[in-house]
C-alpha positions in Angstrom: 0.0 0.0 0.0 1.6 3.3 -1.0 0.8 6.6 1.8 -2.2 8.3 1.4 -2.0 11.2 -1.2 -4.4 14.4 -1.4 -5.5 15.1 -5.3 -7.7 17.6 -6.9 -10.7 18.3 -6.0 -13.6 16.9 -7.5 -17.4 17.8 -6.9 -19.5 16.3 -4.4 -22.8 15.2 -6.2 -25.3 15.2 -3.5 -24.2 19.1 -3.0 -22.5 20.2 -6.1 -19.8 21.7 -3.6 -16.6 20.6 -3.9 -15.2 17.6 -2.5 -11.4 16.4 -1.2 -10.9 13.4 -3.1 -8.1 10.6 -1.3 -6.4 8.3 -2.9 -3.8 5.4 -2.5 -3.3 2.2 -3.8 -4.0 -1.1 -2.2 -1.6 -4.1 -3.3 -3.1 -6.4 -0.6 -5.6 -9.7 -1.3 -7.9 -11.2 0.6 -8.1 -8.7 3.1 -11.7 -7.3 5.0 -11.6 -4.0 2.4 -13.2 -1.6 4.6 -9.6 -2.7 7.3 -7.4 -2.3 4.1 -8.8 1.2 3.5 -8.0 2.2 7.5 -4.7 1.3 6.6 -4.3 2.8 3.2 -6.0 5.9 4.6 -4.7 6.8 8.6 -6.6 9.8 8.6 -10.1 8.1 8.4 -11.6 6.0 11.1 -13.1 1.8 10.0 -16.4 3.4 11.0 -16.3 6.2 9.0 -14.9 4.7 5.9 -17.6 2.1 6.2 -20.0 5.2 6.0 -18.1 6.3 2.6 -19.0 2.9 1.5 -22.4 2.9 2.1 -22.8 6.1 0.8 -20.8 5.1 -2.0 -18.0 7.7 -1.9 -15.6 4.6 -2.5 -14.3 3.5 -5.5 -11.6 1.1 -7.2 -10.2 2.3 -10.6 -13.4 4.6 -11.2 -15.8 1.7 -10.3 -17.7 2.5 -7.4 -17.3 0.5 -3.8 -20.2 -0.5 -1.6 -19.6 -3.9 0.7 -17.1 -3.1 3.4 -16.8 -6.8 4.0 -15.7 -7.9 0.8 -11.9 -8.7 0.3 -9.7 -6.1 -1.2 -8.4 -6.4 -4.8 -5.2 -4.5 -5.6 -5.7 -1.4 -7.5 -5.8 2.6 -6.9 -8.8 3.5 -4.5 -10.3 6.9 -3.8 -12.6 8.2 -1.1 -14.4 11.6 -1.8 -15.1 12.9 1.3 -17.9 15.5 1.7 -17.5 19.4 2.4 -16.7 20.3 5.9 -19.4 22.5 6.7 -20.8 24.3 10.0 -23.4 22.3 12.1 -26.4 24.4 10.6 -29.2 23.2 13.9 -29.6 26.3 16.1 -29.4 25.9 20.4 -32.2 25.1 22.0 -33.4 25.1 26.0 -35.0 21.8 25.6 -34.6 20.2 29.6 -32.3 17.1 29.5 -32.1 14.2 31.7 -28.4 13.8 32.2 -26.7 10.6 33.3 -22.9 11.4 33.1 -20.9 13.9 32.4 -17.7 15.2 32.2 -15.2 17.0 29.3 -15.3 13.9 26.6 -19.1 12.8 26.6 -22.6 13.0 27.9 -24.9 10.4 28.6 -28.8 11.3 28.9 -31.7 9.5 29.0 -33.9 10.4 25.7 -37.8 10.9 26.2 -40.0 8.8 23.7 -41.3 11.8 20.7 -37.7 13.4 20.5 -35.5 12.6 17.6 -31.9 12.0 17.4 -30.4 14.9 14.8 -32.8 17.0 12.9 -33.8 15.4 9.3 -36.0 16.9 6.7 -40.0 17.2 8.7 -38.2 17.6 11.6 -35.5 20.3 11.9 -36.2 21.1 15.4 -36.6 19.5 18.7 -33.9 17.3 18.7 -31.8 15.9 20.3 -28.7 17.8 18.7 -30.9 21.1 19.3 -31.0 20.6 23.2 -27.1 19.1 23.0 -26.0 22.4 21.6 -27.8 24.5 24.4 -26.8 22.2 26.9 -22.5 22.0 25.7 -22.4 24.9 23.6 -19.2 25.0 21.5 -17.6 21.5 23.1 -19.5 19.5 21.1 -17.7 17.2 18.7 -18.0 18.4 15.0 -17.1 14.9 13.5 -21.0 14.0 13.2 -21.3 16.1 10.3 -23.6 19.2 9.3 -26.8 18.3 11.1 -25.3 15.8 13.4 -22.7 17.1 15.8 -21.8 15.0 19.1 -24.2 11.9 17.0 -22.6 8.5 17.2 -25.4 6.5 17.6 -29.0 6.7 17.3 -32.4 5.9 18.9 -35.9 5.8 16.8 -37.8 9.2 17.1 -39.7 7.0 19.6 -38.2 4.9 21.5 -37.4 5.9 24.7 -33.8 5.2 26.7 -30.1 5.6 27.2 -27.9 7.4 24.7 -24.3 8.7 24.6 -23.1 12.2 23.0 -19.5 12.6 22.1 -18.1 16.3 23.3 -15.1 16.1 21.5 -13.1 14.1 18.7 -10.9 12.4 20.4 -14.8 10.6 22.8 -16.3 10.8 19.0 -13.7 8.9 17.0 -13.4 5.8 20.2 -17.3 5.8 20.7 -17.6 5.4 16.9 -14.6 2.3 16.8 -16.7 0.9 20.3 -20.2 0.8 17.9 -18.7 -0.4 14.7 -16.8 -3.6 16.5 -20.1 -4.1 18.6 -17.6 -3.3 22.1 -20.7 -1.8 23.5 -23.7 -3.3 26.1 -27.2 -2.6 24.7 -30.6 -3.8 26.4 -33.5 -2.8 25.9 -37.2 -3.5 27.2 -39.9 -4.6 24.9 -43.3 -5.5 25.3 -44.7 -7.2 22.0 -48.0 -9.1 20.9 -47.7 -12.5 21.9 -44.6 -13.9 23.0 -41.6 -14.9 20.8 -41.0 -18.7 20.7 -38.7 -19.9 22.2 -38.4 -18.1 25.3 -35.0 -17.2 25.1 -32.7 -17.3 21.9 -30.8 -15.5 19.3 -31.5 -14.1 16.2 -29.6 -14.0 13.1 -30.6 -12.5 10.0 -29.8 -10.0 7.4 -31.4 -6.7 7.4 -32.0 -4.3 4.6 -34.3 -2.0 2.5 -37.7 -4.0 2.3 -38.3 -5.1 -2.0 -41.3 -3.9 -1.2 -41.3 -0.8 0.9 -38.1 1.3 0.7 -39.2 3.4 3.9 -39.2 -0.1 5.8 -36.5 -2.4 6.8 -37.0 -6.4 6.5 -35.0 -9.7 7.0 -33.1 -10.4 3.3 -32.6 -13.6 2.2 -29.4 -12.1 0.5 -27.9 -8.6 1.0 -28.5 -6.1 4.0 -26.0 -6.5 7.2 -25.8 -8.8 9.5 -27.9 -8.2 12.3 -27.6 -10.2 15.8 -30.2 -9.9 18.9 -30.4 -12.0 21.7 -33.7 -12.0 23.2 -35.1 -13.6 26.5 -39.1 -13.3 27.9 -39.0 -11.8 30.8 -42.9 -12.0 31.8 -46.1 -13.1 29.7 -49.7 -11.5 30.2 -53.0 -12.6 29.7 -53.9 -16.5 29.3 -53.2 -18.3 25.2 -56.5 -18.5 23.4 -55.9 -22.3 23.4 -54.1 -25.2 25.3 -50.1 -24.4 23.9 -50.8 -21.1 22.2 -49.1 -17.5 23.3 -50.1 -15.4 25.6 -51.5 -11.9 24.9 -48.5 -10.1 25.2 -44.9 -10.0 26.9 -42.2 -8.1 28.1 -38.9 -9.1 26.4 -34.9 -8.3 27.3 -33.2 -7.5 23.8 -29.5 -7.5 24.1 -27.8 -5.9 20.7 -24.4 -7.7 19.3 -25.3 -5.4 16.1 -27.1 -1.8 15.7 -29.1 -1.9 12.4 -31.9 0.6 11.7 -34.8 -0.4 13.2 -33.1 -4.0 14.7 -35.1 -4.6 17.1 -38.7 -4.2 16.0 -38.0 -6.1 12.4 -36.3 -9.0 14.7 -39.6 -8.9 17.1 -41.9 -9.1 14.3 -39.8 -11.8 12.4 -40.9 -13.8 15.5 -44.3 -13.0 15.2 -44.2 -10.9 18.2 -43.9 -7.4 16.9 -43.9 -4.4 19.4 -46.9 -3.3 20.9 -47.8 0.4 19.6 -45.6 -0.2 16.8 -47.2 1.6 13.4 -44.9 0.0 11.0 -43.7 -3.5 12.0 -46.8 -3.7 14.2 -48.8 -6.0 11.4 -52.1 -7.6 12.6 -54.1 -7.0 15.6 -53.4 -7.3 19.5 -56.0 -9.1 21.5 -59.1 -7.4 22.4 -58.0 -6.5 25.9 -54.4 -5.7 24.7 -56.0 -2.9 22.3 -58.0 -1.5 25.1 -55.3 -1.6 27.5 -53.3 0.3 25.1 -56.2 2.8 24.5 -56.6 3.2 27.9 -53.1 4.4 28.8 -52.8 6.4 26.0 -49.5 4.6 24.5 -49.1 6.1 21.2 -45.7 4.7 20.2 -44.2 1.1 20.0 -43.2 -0.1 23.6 -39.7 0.0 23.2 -36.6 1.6 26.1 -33.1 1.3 25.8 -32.7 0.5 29.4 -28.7 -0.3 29.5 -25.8 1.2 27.8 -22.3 -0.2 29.3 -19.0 0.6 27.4 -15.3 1.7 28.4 -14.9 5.7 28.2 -13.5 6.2 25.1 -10.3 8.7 26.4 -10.2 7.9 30.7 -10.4 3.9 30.1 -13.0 3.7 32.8 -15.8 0.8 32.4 -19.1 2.7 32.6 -22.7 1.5 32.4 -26.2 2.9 32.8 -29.7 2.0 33.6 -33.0 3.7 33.4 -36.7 2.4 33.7 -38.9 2.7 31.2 -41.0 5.6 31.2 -44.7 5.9 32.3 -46.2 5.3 29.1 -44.5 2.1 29.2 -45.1 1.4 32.9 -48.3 1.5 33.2 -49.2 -0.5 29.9 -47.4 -3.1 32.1 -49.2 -2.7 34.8 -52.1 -2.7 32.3 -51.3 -6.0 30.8 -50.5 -7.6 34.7 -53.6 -7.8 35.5 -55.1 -9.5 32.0 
């Protein structure tokens, strides 16, 4: 592999602004590519060269790169990486529930209804917004444009534990914890029936659903492997028959991946998706479930990160968190307990 060289640059195509374009060539075989690139290219982190990939920023003698996991093939690479530009979100004194915090990161506990980073219908309100009131100009900037401090991501609606980087150094560990899955995550479901058996693993591949592009499914072929152990931590409400599920549950989901939307795909894979869930929720709880729902006014799927454990990033010091789900979610259980 020859060093890493800086060459014209070229033009970003999703902005039209110009872009600094790497590039070095890669003599070894039968490497993992997205490991040769980190090699080839020092500057950039796996987990952000695996994001070039995806976005398809990488290419190979002009042809464009997408698999990270394939094996390298000698020839001259290039990475176009996009315009530095200012985080655009504005401050804002949304209240935060903070865990931890000290000079390198911040760990908060995010309410159910308030999204990650601001994205197009919802530029405000988020979790960036309240970030920036709350750290001001320590926030890492290696998140991007609308994502500063970002390394990892909650649904709009799902409730639980998240961690903020506030500078490069946190950003740039957090991000190499996350892409080699060196990071605790468990979270609290309660689903439509229970997932058989009672405790096991799931492996799959998950990607873009054939047949809804805003939805994620298990692939036969293609997608990323995805990896959740799961284990029933209470059932509710009596089966309909001698050997059938029970109404509902409340399931421990432990993470050994982070795809979009893991969780609530897996769940429903097993028949069992998330209560309150408007996507992945297909077919109807039981009559009581529905009313209990109603009743407490749950208007989400029933899904908390409840545990985030991982080593700080800069001090080396094992940290982990808890929280309990939040009253929407606590009093469906109660809800459900007496079914």
């Amino acid at each position: 592999m020859s060093a890493q060289d800086l060459i014209d640059e070229d033009e970003d195509p999703a902005t039209g602004d110009p872009a600094e374009v790497l590039e070095a060539r890669i003599d070894a075989v039968g490497v993992r590519l997205d490991k040769a690139l980190a090699t080839a290219f020092p500057t950039l982190s796996r987990a952000r060269l695996q994001a070039l990939l995806a976005e398809g920023a990488v290419s190979r003698d002009g042809a464009v790169l997408t698999g990270g996991s394939a094996k390298a093939q000698p020839g001259l690479y290039a990475v176009a990486l996009p315009p530095v530009a200012p985080a655009t979100p504005q401050p804002e004194a949304i209240p935060l529930t903070v865990l931890y915090e000290d000079a390198d990161l911040i760990v908060i506990d995010k309410p159910a209804g308030m999204a990650a980073h601001p994205a197009p219908g919802c530029e405000t309100g988020t979790l960036v917004n309240a970030l920036l009131a709350h750290c001001g100009d320590s926030l890492s900037g290696i998140g991007g444009v609308a994502r500063p401090g970002i390394v990892h991501r909650l649904d709009k609606d799902t409730s639980g534990v998240m961690v903020a980087a506030k500078t490069d150094r946190a950003h740039q560990g957090l991000s190499a914890l996350f892409a080699t899955h060196d990071i605790e995550r468990t979270y609290i479901a309660l689903t439509r029936g229970a997932p058989s058996p009672p405790k096991g693993r799931i492996e799959t591949r998950i990607g873009r659903s054939t047949g809804d592009r805003k939805k994620m499914a298990v692939l036969k072929s293609g997608g990323r492997e995805a990896i959740t152990d799961y284990v029933v931590q209470a059932v509710f409400g009596a089966p309909a028959k001698a050997g059938g599920a029970p109404m509902a549950a409340r399931v421990a989901c432990t993470l050994h991946t982070g795809r979009t939307h893991q969780i609530r795909v897996h769940m429903a894979s097993k028949g069992s998706p998330l209560l309150g869930d408007p996507v992945y929720g297909s077919g109807s709880p039981a009559p009581p479930v529905r009313t209990a729902i109603a009743e407490v006014g749950l208007v989400r799927q029933a899904l908390h990160a409840a545990a985030l454990g991982f080593i700080h990033p800069v001090t080396g010091e094992p940290l982990r968190f808890e929280t309990a789900p939040p009253a929407d979610m606590l009093a469906l259980e109660a809800a459900l307990r007496e079914l």
